[in-house]
N, C-alpha and C positions, 0 to 999 in steps of 0.2 A: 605814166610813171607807175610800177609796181611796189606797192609796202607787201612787207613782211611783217610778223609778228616776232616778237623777241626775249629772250633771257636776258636780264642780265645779274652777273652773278660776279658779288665780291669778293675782292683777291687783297691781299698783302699790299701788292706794286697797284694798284688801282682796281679797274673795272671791265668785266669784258662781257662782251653782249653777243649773245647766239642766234641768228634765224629759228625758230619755231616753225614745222608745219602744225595747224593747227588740227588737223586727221589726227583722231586719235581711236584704238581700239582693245579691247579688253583682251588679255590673255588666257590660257589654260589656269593659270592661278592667281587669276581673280584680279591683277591687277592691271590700272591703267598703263599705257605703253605712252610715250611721248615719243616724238620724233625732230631731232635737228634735222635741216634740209641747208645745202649749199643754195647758192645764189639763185640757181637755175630752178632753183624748187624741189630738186631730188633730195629725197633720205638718206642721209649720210650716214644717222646713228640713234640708237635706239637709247631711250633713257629710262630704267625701271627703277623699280627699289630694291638697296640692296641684298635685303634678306632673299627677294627672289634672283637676282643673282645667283648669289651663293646657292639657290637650290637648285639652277641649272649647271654650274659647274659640280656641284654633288653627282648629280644625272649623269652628267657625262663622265665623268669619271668610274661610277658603274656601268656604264653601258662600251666604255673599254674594258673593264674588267670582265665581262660578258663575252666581249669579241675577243680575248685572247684565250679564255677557257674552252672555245666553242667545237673544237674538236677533240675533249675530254671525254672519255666514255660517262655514259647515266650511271645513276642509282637511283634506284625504286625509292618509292615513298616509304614502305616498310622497312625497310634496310637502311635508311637514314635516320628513321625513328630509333631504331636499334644501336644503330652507334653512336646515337646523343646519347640513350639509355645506357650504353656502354661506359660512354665518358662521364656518366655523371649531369650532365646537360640537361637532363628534360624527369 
């Protein structure tokens, strides 16, 4: 017989209990990663906290803004200092 290890986590309507892998590993920012696993033991879903969350959805959303700009002509580093100075900016 295989145990799992488990959540369980209260609801309104009762109680519900999650498989746990018990692999656990550190992130880019600093925090620990948990992982639910289906029956068979695979990872089904990653569990962080949500401030880092939110600062992967931040990421990503710069880094489309990135990829739609990306065939915009440059400007110099001088010339962008200049027109902050221009606006009032810097």
């Amino acid at each position: 017989m295989k145990t799992f290890k488990i959540i369980v986590e209260k609801q309104a309507d009762g109680y519900v209990a999650y498989p746990v892998d018990v692999a656990r590993s550190v992130n880019p920012m600093n925090a620990t990663l948990q992982y639910l696993t289906d029956q068979a033991g695979q990872r089904t879903t990653v569990v962080l906290p949500l401030s880092d969350y939110e600062k992967l959805i931040k990421d990503l959303a710069d880094l489309a803004v990135v990829a739609e700009r990306r065939e915009e002509p440059t400007v110099s580093h001088e010339r962008f200092k200049a027109e902050l100075k221009w606006d009032g900016r810097l």
